[in-house]
Residue, then its C-alpha position, 0 to 999 in steps of 0.5 A: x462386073x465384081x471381081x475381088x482382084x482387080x487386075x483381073x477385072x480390069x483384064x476382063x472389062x478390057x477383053x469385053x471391050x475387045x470384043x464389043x459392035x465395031x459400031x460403038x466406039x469408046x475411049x479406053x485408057x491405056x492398057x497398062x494404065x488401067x492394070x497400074x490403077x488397078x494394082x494401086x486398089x489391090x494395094x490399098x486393102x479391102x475398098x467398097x467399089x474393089x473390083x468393080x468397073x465402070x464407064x464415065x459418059x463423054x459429057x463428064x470430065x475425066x482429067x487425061x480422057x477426051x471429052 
């Protein structure tokens, strides 16, 4: 997903997860975490990846995430 504002992206990616199989399970931050991480990129200016969320596999060290 590619939003030019990435409050509202993060907000969407974390409605989508919401709404996701009950089947799958996945480790998010906490909500306001990600919306603090989130107006920190909206600061930062015009960056290549603004806007664009992700998901780090659980084989790949994220400092603070569950492995």
């Amino acid at each position: 997903m590619l939003d030019s504002d990435p409050r509202g992206a993060v907000r969407a990616s974390l409605e989508a997860a919401q709404r996701g199989d009950p089947a799958i399970w996945i480790s998010l931050v906490a909500p306001e975490q990600a919306l603090a991480r989130a107006d920190e990129v909206a600061a930062a200016g015009d960056l290549p990846l603004r806007g664009l969320t992700f998901a780090v596999k659980d084989n790949i060290d994220v400092a603070g995430m569950p492995t």
